[in-house]
ROGU-722095 format. One line per 3 residues: their letters; for each residue x, y, z of N, C-alpha, C. Coordinates in nm, 2 decimals. Example, Ala and Ser with C-alpha at 12.3 -4.5 7.8 and 13.67 -1.06 7.14 Angstrom:
<pts>
AS> 1.32/-0.57/0.78/1.23/-0.45/0.78/1.32/-0.33/0.78 ~ 1.28/-0.22/0.71/1.37/-0.11/0.71/1.29/0.00/0.79
</pts>
This chain:
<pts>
XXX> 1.37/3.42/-0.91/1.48/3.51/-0.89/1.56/3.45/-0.77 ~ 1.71/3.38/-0.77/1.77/3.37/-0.67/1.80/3.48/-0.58 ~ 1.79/3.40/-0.47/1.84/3.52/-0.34/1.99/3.54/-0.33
XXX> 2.05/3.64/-0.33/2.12/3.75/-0.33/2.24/3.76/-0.19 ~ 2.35/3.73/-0.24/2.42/3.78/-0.14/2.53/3.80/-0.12 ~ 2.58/3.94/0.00/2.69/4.01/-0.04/2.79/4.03/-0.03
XXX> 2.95/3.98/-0.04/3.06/3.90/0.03/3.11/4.05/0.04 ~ 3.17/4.06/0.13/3.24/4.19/0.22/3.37/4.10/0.26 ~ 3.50/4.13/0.15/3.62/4.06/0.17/3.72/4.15/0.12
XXX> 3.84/4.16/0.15/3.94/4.25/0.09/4.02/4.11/0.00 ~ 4.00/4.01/0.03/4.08/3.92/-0.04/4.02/3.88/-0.17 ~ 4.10/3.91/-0.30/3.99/3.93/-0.43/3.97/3.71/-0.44
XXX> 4.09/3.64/-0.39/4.11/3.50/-0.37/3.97/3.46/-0.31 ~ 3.95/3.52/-0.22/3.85/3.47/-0.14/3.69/3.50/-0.20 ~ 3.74/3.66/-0.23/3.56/3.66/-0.29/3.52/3.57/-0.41
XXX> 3.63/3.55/-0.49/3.63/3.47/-0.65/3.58/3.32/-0.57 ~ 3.62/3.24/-0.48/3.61/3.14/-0.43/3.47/3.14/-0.35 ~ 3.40/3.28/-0.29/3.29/3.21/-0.25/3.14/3.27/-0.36
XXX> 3.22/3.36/-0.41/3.15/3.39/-0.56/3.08/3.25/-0.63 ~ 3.22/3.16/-0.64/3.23/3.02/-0.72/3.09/2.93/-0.64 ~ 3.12/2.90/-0.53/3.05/2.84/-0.38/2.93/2.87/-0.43
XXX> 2.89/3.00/-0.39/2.72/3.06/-0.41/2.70/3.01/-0.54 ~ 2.74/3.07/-0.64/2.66/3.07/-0.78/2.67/2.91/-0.82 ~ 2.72/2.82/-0.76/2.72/2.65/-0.77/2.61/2.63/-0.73
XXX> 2.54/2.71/-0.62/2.48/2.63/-0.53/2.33/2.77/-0.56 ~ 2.33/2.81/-0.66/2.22/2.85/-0.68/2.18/3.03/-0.62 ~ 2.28/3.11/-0.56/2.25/3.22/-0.52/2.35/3.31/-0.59
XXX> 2.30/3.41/-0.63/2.32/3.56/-0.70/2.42/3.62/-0.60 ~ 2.56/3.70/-0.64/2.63/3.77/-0.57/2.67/3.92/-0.62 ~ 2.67/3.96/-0.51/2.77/4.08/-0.55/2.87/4.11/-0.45
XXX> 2.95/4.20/-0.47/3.06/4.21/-0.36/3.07/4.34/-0.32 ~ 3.17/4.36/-0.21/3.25/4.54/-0.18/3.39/4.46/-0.12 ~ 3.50/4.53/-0.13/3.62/4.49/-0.10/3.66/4.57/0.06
XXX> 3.59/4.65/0.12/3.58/4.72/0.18/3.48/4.74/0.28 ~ 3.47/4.80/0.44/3.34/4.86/0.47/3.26/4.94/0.46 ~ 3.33/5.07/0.42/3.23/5.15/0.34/3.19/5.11/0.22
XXX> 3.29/5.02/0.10/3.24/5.02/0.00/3.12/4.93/0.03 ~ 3.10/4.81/0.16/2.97/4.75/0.21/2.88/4.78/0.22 ~ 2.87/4.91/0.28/2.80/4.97/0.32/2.68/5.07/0.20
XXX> 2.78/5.10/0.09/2.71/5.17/-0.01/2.64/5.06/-0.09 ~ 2.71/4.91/-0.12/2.66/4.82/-0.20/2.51/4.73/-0.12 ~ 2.55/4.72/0.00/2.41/4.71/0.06/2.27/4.78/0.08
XXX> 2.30/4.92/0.05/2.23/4.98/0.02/2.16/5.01/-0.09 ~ 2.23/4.96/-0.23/2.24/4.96/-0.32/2.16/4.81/-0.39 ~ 2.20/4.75/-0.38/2.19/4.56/-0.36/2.04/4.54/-0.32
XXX> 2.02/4.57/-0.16/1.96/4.51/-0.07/1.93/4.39/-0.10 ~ 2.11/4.29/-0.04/2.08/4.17/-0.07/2.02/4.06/0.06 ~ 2.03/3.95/0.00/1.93/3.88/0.16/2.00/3.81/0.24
XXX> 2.14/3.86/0.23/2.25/3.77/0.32/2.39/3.81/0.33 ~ 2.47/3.85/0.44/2.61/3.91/0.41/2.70/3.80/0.49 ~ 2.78/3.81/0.40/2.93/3.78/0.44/3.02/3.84/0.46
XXX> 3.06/3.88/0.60/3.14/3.98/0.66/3.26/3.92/0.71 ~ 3.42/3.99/0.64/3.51/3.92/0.68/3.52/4.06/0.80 ~ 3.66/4.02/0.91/3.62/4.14/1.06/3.74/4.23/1.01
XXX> 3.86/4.16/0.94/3.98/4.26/0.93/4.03/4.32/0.77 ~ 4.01/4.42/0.75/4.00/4.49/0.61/4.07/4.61/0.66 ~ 4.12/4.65/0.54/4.18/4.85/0.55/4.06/4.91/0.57
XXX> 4.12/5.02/0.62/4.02/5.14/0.68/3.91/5.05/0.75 ~ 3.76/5.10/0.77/3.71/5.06/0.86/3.68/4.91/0.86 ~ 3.71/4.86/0.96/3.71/4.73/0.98/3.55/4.68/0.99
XXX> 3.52/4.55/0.98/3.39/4.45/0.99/3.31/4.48/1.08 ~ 3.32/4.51/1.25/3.28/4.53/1.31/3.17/4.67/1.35 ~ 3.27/4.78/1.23/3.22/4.89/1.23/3.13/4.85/1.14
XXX> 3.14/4.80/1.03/3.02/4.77/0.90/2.89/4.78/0.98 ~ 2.91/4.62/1.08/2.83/4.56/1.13/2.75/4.67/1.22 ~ 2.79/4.74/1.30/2.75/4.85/1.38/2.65/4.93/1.30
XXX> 2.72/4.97/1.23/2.64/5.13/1.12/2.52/5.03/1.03 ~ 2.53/4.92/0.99/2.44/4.80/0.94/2.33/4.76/1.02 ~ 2.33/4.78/1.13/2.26/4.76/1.24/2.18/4.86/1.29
XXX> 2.25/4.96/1.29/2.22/5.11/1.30/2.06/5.16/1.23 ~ 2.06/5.07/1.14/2.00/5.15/0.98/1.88/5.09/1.01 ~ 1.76/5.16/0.98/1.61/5.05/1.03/1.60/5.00/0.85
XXX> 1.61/5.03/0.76/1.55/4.94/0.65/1.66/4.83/0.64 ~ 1.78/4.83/0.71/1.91/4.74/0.67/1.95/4.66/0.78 ~ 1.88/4.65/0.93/1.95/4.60/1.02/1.90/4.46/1.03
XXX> 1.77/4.42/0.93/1.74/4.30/0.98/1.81/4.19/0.84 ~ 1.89/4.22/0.78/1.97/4.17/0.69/2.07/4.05/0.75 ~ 2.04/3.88/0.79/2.16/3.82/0.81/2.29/3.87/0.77
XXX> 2.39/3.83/0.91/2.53/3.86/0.85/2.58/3.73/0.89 ~ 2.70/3.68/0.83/2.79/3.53/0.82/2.89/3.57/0.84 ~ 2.95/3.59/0.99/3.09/3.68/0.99/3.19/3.53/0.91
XXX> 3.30/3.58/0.82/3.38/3.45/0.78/3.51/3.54/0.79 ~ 3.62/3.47/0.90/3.72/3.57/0.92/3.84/3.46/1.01 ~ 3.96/3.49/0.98/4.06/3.44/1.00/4.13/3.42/1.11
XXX> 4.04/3.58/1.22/4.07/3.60/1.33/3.97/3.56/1.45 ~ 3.96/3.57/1.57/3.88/3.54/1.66/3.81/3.71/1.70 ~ 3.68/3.72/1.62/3.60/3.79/1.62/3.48/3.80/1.68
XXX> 3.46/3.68/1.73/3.26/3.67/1.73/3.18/3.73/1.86 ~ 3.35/3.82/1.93/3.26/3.89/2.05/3.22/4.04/1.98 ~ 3.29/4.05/1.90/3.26/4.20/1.81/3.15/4.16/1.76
XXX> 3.06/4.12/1.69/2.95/4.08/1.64/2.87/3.95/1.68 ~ 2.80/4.03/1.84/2.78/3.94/1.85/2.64/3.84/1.82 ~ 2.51/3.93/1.74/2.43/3.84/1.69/2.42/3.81/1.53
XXX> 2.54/3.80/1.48/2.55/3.75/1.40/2.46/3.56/1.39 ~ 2.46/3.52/1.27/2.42/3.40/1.22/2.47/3.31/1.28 ~ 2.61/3.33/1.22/2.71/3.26/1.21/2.85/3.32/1.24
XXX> 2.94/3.23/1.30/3.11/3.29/1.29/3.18/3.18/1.26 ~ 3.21/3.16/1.12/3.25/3.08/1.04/3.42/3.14/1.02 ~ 3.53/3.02/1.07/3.65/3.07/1.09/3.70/3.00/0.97
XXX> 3.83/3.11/0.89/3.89/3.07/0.78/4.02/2.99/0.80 ~ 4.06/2.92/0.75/4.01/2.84/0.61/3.89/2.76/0.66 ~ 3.72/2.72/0.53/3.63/2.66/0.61/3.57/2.60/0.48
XXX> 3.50/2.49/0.54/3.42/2.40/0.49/3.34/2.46/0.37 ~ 3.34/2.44/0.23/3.22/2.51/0.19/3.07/2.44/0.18 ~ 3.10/2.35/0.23/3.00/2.27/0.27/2.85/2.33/0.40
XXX> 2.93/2.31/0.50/2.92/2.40/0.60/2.85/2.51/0.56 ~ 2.94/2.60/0.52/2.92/2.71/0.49/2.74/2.74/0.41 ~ 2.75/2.64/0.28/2.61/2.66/0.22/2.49/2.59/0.34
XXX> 2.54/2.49/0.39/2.41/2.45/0.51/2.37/2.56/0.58 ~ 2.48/2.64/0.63/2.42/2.81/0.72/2.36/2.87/0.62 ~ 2.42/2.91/0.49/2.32/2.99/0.42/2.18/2.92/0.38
XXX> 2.17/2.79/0.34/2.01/2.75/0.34/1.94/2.80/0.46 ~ 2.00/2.72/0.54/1.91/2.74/0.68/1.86/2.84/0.71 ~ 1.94/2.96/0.67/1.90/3.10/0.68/1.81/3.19/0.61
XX> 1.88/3.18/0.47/1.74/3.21/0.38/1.69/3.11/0.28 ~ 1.73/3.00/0.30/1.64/2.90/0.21/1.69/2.87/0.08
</pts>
């Protein structure tokens, strides 16, 4: 069973592109366009890796990250902040802070490294 993981993007461009990325390279996705909708799909999912962009409508990345953290069955879930803006003091033990536009190269080396 590939490992699983959950792009948190309001950009449908971007999720379709790292949708593309993952499932090339061997891992299962699902998505939320939103932080609450993250928030219910992680719950829902429990997948073994997130990709959190920081600026979305309504509640932004940072809050995800907080209430995500918050949660004892959900807080020890990698997160890969990937985001356009300079974010990485808002989250700050994230994996990774992977700045957009980015390598997908890169990008799959953090996710091996992280869950294999």
């Amino acid at each position: 069973m590939p490992k699983k993981i959950l792009i948190i993007d309001d950009d449908p461009l971007i999720v379709r592109y790292l949708q593309a990325v993952f499932s090339d390279n061997g891992y299962a996705t699902c998505t939320a366009s939103s932080s609450m909708e993250g928030l219910e799909v992680v719950r829902r999912e429990k997948p073994d890796l997130i990709t959190l962009d920081l600026q979305m409508p309504g509640e932004w990345g940072p809050w995800f990250y907080r209430k995500l953290r918050q949660d004892r069955e959900l807080k020890d879930i990698p997160v890969i902040v990937i985001s356009g803006i300079d974010g990485d003091h808002a989250v700050k033990d994230a994996v990774a802070f992977v700045k957009k536009p980015f390598d997908p190269e890169k990008l799959i080396g953090i996710v091996k490294n992280t869950i294999g």
